[in-house]
C-alpha positions as CSV (number, residue, x, y, z in Angstrom):
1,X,-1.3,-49.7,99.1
2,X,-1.5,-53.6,99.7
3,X,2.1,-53.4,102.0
4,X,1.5,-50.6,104.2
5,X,-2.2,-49.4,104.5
6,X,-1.9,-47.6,107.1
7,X,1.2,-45.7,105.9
8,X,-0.3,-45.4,102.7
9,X,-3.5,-44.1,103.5
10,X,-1.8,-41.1,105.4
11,X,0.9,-39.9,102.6
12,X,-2.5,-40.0,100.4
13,X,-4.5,-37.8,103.1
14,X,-1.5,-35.4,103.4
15,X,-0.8,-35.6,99.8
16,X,-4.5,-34.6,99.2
17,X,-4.1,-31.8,101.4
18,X,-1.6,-30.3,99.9
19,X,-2.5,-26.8,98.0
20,X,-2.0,-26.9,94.0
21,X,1.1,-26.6,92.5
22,X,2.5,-26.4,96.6
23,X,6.2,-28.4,96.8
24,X,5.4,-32.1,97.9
25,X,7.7,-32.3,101.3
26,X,10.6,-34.7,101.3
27,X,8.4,-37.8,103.6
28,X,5.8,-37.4,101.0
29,X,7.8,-37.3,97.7
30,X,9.9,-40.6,99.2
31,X,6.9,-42.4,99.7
32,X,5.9,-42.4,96.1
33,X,8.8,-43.3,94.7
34,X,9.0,-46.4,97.2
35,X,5.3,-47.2,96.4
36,X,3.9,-48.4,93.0
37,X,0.2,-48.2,94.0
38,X,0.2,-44.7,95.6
39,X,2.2,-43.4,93.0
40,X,-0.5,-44.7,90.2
41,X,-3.2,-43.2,92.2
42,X,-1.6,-39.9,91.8
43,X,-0.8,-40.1,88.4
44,X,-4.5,-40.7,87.8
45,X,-5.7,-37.7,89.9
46,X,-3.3,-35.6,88.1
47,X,-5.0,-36.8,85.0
48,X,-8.4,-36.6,86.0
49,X,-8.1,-33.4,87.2
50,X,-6.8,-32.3,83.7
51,X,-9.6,-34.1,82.0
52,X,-12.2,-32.1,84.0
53,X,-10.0,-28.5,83.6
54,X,-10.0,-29.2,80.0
55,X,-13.7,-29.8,80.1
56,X,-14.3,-26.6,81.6
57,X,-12.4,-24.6,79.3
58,X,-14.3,-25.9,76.6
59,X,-17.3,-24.3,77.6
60,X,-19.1,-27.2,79.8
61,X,-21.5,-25.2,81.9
62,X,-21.6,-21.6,80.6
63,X,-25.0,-22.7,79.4
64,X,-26.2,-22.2,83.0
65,X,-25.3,-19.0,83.7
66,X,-27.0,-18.1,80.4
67,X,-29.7,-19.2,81.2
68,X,-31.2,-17.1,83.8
69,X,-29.9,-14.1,82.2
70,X,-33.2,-11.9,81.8
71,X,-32.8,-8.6,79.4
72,X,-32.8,-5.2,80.9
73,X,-35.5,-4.5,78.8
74,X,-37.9,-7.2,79.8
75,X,-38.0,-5.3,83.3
76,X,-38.0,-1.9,82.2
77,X,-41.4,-2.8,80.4
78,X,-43.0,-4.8,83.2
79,X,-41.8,-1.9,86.0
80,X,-43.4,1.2,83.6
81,X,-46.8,-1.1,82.8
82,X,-46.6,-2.0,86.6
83,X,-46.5,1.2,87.4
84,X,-48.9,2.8,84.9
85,X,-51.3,0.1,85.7
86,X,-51.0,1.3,89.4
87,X,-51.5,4.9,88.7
88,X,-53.9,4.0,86.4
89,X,-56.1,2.4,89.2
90,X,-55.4,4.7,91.7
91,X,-56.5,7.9,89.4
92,X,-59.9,5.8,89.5
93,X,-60.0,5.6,92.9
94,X,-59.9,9.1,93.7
95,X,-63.5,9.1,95.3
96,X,-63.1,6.4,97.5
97,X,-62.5,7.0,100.9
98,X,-59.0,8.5,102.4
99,X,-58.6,5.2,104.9
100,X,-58.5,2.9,101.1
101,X,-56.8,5.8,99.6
102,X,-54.0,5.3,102.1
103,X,-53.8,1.4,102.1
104,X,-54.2,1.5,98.5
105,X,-50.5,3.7,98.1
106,X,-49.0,2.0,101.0
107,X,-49.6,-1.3,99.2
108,X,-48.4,0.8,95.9
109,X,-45.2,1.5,97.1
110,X,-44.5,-1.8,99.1
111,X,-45.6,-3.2,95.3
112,X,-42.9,-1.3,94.2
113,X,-40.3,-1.4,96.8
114,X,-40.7,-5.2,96.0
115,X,-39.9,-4.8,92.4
116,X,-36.9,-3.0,92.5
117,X,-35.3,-5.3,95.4
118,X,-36.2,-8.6,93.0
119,X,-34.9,-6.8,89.8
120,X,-31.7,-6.0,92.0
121,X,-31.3,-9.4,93.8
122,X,-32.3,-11.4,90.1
123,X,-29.2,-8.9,88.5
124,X,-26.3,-8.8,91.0
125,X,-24.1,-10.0,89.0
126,X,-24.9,-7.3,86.4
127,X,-24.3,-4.5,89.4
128,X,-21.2,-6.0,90.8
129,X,-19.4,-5.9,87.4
130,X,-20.4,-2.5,86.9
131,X,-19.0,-1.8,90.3
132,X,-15.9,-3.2,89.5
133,X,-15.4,-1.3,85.9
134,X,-15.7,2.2,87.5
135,X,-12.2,4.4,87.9
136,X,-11.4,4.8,91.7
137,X,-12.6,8.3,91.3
138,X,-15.8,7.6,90.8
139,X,-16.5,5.8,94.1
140,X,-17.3,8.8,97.0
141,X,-14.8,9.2,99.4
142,X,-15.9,9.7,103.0
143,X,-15.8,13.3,104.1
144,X,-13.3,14.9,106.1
């Protein structure tokens, strides 16, 4: 890049710009056949970028998704001894007055409201696959 910088520096940009595996145009492919250092420097991108592809297939970062994964069963015990808990406490609560009786479900069913939109949010992923594996049939089609 030491003759032409300026040159250089934009068949790299539009080089770079170019979609992968998209036909390098005529101006561009010229360029690096004329110039030894721009020509290197895409020889080592196209290496580098296999180096990190194979990296990837090899498994580098599945770990990650892994480990966030919670088990369905995990929240199917904390929802029913969430909710037997609450139950629980509001059978003892049956002579207290009507005004705590109220606020006392209200806050029950914003407690559990809560729970079921963290369990959904924490497992989209879960949901959207599920989505996705159902025949065409089974999604509702809009009434006529």
């Amino acid at each position: 890049m030491k003759n032409n910088e300026k040159k250089c520096e934009m068949i790299m940009d539009a080089y770079l710009s170019l979609d992968k595996n998209e036909i390098v145009p005529l101006k561009i492919t010229a360029h690096l056949l004329m110039c030894r250092e721009c020509r290197t420097a895409v020889r080592r991108l196209s290496v580098a970028e296999r180096l990190a592809s194979r990296t990837m297939k090899n498994g580098f970062g599945t770990s990650a998704q892994n480990e966030n994964h919670i088990s369905m069963t995990k929240w199917v015990i904390g929802g029913f001894a969430m909710t037997s808990l609450l139950l629980l406490f509001g059978i003892t609560m049956r002579d207290s007055s009507p005004t705590q009786q109220i606020v006392f479900y209200l806050t029950f069913a914003a407690a559990i409201c809560i729970y079921c939109a963290v369990f959904v949010a924490g497992n989209l992923d879960f949901f959207i696959k599920t989505i996705k594996k159902l025949p065409p049939t089974a999604i509702l089609k809009p009434l006529r």
